[in-house]
C-alpha positions in Angstrom: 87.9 21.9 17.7 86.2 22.5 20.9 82.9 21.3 21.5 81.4 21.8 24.9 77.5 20.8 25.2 75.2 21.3 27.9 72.1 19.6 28.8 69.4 18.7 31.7 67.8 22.2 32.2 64.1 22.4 32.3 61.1 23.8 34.6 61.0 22.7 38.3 59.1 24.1 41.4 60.6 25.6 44.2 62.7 23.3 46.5 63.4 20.6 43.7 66.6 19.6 42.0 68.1 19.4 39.0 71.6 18.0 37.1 73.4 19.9 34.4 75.5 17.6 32.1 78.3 19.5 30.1 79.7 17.1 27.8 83.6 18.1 26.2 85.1 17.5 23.2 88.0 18.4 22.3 89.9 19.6 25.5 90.6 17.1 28.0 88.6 18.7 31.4 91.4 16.9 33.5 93.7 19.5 32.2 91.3 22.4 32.4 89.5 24.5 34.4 85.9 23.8 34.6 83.4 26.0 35.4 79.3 27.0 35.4 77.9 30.3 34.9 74.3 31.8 34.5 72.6 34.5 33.1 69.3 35.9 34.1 67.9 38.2 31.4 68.9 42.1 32.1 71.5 40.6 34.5 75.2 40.2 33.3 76.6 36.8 33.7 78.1 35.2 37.0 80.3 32.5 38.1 78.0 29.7 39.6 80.5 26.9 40.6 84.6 26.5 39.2 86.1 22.9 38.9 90.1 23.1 38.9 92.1 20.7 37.3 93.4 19.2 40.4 89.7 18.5 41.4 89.4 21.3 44.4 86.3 24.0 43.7 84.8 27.0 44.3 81.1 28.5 44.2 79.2 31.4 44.3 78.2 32.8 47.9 74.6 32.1 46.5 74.5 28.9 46.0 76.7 27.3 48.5 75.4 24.3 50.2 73.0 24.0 47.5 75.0 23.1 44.3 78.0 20.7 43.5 80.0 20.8 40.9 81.6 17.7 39.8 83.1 15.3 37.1 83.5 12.4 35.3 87.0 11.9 33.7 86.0 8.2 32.1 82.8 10.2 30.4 85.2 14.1 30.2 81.7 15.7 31.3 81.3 17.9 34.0 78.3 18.3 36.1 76.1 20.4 38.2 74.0 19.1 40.5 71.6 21.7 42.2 69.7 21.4 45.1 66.7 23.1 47.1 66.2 25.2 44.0 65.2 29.1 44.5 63.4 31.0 41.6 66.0 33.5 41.9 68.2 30.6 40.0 66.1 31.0 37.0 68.9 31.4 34.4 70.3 30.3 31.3 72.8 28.2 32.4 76.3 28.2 30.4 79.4 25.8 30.5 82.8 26.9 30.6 86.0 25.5 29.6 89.8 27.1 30.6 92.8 26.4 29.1 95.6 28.4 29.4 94.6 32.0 27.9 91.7 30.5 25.7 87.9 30.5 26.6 85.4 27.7 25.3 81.7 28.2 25.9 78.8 26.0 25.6 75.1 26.8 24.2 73.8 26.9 27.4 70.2 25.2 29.0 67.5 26.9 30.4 66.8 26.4 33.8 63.4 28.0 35.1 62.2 27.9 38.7 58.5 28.5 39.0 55.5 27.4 41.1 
């Protein structure tokens, strides 16, 4: 059974940073394609940053230069790590998992921007 669990969102101002943890079970994210999404509320849900099984990635146009995705085989977590944080990246953040023609998703972590 698949298991994917996310973790480190919270409440930062403007400017700070934050790391998402999305620990797998279950699926091997060596093997899989990796990615993080959000959704704002009344906003439908967008691809934030991709991790491919042969390491290269992509990100969203909106967050480039600001976030990294990243992972740690030993550990088969994946990260975000997000940088000079907007408030326009309040969302609930949500991990994803690809493997072949099935879809895994996590919980998901708030993440709130505010001053």
């Amino acid at each position: 059974q698949v298991q994917l669990v996310e973790s480190g969102g919270g409440l930062v101002q403007p400017g700070e940073s934050l790391r998402l943890s999305c620990v797998a079970s279950g699926i091997n994210i060596r093997t899989s394609t990796m990615g993080w999404y959000r959704q704002a509320p009344g906003k439908q849900r967008e691809l934030v940053a991709v991790l491919f099984g042969l390491g290269s990635t992509a990100y969203a146009d909106s967050v480039k230069g600001r976030f990294t995705i990243f992972r740690d085989t030993s550990k088969n977590t994946v990260y975000l790590q997000m940088s000079s944080l907007k408030p326009e990246d309040t969302a609930v953040y949500l991990c994803n998992a690809r493997r072949f023609n099935d879809d895994y998703w996590g919980q998901g972590t708030q993440v709130t921007v505010s001053s």
